[in-house]
NULUM-20253 format. One record per atom (N, C-alpha, C, O): x, y, z; residue number from 1; residue in one letter. Coordinates in steps of 0.02 Angstrom, whole numbers, plus 50000, padded with zeros to 5 digits. Example, Ala and Ser with C-alpha at 12.3 -4.5 7.8 and 13.67 -1.06 7.14 Angstrom:
BEGIN
{{50660, 49716, 50390}, 1, A}
{{50615, 49775, 50390}, 1, A}
{{50660, 49835, 50390}, 1, A}
{{50712, 49834, 50423}, 1, A}
{{50642, 49888, 50354}, 2, S}
{{50684, 49947, 50357}, 2, S}
{{50645, 50002, 50394}, 2, S}
{{50670, 50057, 50402}, 2, S}
# end
This chain:
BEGIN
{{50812, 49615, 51078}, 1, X}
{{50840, 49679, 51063}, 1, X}
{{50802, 49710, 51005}, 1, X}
{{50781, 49675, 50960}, 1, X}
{{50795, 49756, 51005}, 2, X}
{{50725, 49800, 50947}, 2, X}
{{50792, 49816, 50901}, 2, X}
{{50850, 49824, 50920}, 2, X}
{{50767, 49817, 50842}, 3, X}
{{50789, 49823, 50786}, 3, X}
{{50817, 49904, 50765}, 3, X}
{{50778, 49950, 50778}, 3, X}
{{50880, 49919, 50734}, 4, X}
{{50879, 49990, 50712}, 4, X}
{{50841, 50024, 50685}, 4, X}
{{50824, 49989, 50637}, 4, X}
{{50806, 50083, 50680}, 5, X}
{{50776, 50106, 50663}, 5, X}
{{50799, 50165, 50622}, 5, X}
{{50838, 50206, 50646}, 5, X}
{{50773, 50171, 50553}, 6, X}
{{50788, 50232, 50521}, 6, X}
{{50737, 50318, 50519}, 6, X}
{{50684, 50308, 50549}, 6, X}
{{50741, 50369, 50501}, 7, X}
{{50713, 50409, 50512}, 7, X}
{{50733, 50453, 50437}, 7, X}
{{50784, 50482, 50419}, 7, X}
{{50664, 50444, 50405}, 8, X}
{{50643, 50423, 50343}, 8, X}
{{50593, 50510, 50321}, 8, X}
{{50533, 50495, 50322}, 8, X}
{{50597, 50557, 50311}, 9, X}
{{50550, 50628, 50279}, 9, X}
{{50497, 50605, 50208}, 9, X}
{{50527, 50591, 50156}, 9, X}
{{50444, 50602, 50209}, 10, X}
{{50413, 50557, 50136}, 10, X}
{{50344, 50623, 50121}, 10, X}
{{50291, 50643, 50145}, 10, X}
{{50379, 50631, 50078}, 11, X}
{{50337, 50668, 50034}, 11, X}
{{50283, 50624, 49967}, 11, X}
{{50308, 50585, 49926}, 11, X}
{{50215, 50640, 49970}, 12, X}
{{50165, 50597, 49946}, 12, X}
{{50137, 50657, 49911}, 12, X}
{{50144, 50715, 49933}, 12, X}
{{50090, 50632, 49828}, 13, X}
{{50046, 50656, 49817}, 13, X}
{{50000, 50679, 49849}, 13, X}
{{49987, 50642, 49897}, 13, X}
{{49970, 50723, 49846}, 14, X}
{{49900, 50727, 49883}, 14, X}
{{49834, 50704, 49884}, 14, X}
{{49788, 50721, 49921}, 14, X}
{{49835, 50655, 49832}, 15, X}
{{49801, 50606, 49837}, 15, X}
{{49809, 50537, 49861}, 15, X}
{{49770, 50491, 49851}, 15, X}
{{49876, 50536, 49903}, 16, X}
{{49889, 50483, 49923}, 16, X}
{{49880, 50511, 50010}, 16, X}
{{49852, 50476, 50052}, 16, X}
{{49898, 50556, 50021}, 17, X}
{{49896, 50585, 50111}, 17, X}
{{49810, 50567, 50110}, 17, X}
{{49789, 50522, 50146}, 17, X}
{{49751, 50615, 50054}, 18, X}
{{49706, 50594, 50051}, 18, X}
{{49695, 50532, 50070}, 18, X}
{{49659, 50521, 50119}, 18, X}
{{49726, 50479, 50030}, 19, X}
{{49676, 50395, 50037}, 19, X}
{{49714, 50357, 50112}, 19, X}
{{49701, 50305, 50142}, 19, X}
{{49772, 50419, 50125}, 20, X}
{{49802, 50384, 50208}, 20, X}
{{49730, 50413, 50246}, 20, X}
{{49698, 50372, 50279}, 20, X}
{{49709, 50473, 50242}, 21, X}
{{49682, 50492, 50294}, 21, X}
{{49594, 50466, 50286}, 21, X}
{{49546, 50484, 50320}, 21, X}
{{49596, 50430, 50244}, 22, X}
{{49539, 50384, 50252}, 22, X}
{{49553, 50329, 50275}, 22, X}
{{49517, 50309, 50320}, 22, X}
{{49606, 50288, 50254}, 23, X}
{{49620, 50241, 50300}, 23, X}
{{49633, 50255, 50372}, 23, X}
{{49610, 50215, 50412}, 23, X}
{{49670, 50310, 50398}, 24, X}
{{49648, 50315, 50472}, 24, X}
{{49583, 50333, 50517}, 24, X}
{{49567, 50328, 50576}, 24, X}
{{49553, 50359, 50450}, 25, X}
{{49476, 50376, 50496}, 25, X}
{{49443, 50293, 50506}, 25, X}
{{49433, 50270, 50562}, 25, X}
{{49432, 50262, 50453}, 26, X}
{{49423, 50200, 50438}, 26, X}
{{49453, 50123, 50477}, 26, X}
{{49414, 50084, 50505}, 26, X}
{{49511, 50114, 50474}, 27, X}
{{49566, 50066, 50480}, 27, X}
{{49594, 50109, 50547}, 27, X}
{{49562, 50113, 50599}, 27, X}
{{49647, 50133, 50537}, 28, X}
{{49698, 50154, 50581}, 28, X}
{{49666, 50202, 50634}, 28, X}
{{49703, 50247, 50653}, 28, X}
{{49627, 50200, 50650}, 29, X}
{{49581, 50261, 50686}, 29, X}
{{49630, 50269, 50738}, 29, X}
{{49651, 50326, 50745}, 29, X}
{{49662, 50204, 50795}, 30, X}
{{49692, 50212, 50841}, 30, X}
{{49767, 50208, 50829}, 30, X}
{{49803, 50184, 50873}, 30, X}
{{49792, 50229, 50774}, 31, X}
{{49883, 50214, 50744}, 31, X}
{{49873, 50311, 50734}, 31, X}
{{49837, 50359, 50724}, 31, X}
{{49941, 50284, 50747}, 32, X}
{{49984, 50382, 50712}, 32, X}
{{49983, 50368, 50651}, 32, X}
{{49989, 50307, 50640}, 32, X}
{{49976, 50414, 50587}, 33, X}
{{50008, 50416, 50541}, 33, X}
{{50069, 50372, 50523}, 33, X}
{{50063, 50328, 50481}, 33, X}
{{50136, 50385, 50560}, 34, X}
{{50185, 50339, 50543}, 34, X}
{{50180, 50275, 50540}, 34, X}
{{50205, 50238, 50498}, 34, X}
{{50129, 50253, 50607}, 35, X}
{{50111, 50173, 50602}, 35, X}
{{50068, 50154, 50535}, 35, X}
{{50062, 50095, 50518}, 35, X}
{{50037, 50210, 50496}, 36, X}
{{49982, 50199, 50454}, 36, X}
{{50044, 50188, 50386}, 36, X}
{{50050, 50137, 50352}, 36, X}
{{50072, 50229, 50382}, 37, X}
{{50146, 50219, 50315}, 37, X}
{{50183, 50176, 50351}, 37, X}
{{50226, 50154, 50313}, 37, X}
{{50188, 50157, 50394}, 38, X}
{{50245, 50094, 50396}, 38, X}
{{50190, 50038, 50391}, 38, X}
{{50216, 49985, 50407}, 38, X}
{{50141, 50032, 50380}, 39, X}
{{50109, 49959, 50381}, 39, X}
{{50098, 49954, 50285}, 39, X}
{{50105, 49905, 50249}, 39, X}
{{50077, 50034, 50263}, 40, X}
{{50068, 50026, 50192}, 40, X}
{{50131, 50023, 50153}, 40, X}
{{50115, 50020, 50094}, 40, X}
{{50195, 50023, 50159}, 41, X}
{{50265, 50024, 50165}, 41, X}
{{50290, 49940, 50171}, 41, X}
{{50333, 49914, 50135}, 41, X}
{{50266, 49918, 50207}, 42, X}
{{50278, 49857, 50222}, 42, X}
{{50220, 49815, 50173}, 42, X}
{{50242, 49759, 50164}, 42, X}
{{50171, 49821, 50148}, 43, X}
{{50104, 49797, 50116}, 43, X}
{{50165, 49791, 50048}, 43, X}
{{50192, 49741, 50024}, 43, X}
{{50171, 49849, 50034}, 44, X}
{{50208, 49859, 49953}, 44, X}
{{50254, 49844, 49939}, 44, X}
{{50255, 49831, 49879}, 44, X}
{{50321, 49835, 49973}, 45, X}
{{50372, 49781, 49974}, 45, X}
{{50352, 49702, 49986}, 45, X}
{{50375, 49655, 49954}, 45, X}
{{50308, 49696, 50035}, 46, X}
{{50287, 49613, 50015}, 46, X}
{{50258, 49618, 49927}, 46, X}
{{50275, 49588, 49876}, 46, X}
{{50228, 49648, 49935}, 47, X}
{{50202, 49628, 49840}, 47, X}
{{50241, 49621, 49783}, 47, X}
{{50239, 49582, 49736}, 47, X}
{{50296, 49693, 49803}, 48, X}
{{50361, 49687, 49739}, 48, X}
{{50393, 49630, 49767}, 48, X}
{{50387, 49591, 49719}, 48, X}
{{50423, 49598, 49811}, 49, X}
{{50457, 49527, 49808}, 49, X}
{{50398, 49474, 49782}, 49, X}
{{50419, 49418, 49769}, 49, X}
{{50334, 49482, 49773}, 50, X}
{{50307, 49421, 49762}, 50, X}
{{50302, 49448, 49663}, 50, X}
{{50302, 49406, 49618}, 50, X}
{{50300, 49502, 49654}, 51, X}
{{50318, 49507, 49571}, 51, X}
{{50368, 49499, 49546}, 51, X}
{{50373, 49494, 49485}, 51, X}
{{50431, 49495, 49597}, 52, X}
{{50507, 49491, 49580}, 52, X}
{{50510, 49412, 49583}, 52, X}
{{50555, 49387, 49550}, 52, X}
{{50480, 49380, 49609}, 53, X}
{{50480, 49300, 49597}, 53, X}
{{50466, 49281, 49547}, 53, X}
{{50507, 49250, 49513}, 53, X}
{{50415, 49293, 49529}, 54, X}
{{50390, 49267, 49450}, 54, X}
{{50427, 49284, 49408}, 54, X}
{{50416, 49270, 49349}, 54, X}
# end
């Protein structure tokens, strides 16, 4: 069974849409945008639980 899904509006610096849209030219060439923030979304919560450990 697939998981609930929320539906999330995210407003970014513009230097951050910037360094997304190098990672999709780059990396994500074949992902949407959303797949490109839900993978960097998911990158940055693994890291704060591994600083919240220590």
């Amino acid at each position: 069974m697939e998981k609930k899904k929320v539906r999330l509006t995210l407003t970014v610096p513009e230097e951050m849409a910037e360094a997304a849209e190098k990672l999709k030219n780059e990396i994500f060439y074949n992902k949407s945008y959303a797949e490109i923030y839900r993978e960097l979304i998911k990158i940055g919560l693994k890291e704060m639980e591994k600083k919240m450990e220590k």
